[in-house]
C-alpha positions in Angstrom: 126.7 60.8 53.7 130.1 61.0 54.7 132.4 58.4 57.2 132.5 61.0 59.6 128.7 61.2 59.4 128.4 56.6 59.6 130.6 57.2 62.6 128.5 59.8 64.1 124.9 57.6 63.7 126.9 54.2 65.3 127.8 56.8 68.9 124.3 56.2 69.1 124.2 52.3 69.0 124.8 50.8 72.3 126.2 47.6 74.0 123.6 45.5 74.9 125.7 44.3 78.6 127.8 47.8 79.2 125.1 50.5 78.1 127.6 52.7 76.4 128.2 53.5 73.0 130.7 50.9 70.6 132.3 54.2 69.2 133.5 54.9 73.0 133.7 51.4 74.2 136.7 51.2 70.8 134.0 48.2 69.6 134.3 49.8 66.3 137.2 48.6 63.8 136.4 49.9 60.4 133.1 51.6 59.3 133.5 52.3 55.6 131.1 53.7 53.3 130.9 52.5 48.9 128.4 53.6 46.5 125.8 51.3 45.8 125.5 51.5 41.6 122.7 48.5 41.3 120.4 50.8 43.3 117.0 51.7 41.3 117.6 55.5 40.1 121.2 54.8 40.0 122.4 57.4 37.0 119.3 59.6 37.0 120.3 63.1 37.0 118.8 64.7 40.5 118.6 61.3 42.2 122.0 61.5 45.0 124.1 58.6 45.7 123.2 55.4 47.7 125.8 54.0 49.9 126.4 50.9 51.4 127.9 50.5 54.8 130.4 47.9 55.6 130.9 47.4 59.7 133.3 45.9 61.6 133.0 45.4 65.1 134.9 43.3 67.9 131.7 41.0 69.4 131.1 42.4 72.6 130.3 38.9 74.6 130.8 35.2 73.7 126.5 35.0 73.8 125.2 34.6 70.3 122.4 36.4 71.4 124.0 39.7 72.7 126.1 39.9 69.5 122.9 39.3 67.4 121.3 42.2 69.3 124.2 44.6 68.8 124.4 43.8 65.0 120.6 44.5 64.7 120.8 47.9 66.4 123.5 49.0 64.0 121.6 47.7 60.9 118.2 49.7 62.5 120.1 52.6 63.3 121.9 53.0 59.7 118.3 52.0 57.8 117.1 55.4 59.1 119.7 57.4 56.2 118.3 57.9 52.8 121.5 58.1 51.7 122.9 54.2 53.1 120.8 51.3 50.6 122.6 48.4 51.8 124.4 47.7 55.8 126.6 44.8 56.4 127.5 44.3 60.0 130.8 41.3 60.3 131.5 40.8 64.1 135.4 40.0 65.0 136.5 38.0 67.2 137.1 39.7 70.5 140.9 40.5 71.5 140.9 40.1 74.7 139.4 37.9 77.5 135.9 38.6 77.8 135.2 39.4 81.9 132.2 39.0 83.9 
């Protein structure tokens, strides 16, 4: 698993409100990837590396419930990789005035 790879799997997460993806939308502020070394098999020749994923993300809406949404998607989309053991999701506070 590589960064370019964790930034490839969040294109296909999506905003819950917009329906486009966070990569595009610029939601995305640091997406970093650390190898897990408390994972079972951890050491054991033949077993590959276990990551986990650290994302940051401006919250899309000031509703609890939208941002909860988004950070689930990520989480669901990134539990699909062998490779990532662990996903962390930490929502920012949004930059700008949020329009509706």
């Amino acid at each position: 698993m590589t960064d370019a790879e964790l930034m490839q799997a969040l294109r296909d997460c999506y905003d819950p409100l917009l329906k486009r993806n966070i990569v595009d939308l610029g939601l995305v502020r640091s997406a970093t990837l650390t190898e897990a070394t408390d994972v079972p098999g951890a050491g054991i020749a033949g077993v590959g590396p276990r990551y986990i994923a650290a994302i940051a993300l401006v919250a899309p809406s000031s509703d609890e419930t939208v941002n909860a949404q988004l950070s689930a998607q990520v989480e669901n989309r990134l539990a699909g990789f062998p490779a990532i053991w662990r996903t962390h999701v930490a929502l920012l506070p949004t930059p700008f005035p949020i329009l509706k």
